[in-house]
N, C-alpha and C positions, 0 to 999 in steps of 0.2 A: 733819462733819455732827453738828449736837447730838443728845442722844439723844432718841427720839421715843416715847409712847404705842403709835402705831401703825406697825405691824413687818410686814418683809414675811410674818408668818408667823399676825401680828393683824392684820386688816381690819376690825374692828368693834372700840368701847368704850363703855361705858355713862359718859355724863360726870360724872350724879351719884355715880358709885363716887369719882369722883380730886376733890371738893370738898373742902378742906382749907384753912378760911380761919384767917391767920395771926390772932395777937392785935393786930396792928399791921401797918398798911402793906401791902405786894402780896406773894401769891406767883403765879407762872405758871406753866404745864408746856408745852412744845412736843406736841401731839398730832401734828401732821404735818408735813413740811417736803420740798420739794422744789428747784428752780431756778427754781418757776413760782410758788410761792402756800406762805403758811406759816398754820398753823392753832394757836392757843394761846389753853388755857383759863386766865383770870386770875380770882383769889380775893381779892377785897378785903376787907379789915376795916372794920368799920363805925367811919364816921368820918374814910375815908381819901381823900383830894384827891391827885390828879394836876393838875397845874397844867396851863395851856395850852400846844402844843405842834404840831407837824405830825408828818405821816409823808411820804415820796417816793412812796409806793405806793398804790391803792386798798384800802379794808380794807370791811370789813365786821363789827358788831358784833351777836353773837346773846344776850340775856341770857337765862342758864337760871335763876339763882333772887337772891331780896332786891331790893332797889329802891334807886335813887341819880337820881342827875341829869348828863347828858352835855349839855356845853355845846358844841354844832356853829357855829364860824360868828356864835356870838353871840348862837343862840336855843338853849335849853333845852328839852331832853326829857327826859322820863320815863321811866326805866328800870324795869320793873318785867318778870318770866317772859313769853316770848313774842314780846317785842319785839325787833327787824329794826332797823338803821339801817347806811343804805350813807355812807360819808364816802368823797368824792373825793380823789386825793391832793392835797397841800399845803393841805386844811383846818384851820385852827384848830381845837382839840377841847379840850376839860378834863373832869374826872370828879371827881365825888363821891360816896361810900356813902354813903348815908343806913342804910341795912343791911349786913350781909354782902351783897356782890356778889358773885356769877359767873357771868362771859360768855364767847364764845366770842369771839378776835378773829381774824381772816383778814385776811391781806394779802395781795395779788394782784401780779405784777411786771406783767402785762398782762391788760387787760379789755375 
């Protein structure tokens, strides 16, 4: 099991404590991970693409701060604090920071 933010001994994290956006490209941190659902805060640097791509799992993306653009499917949304977007699995997806990005991504093994 990779190491995790939250421990059986931590039950709570504050997520803007762990932002930490690289000068270049992604970093991520596994916050939680189990058999069921994995939770990882990723730190984009402004400017940085992820190309298009799937997952096997459902996920869920929660953005805590900066704005980019996530391309679902072929339509384009707006990332900016606040914003919820559930992808099913085997969607197409791409990202781009327009800013430092960080979101929350969740993958689900069943939903």
């Amino acid at each position: 099991m990779a190491t995790t933010l939250i421990t059986s001994t931590t039950t709570t994290i504050q997520l803007n404590d762990h932002l930490n956006f690289p000068d270049a490209g992604v970093l991520s941190k596994v916050i939680w991970k189990d058999a069921v659902c994995q939770s990882s805060l990723f730190c984009l640097a402004e400017g940085t693409e992820i190309s298009e791509h799937t997952a096997t799992r459902n996920a869920t993306v929660q953005v805590i701060a900066g704005s980019g653009t996530l391309t679902l499917e072929g339509k384009p949304i707006a990332l900016e604090p606040g914003v919820f977007v559930f992808m099913a699995a085997n969607a197409p997806h791409a990202l781009a920071a327009a800013t430092n990005l960080a979101f929350l991504l969740t993958l689900a093994s069943d939903c």
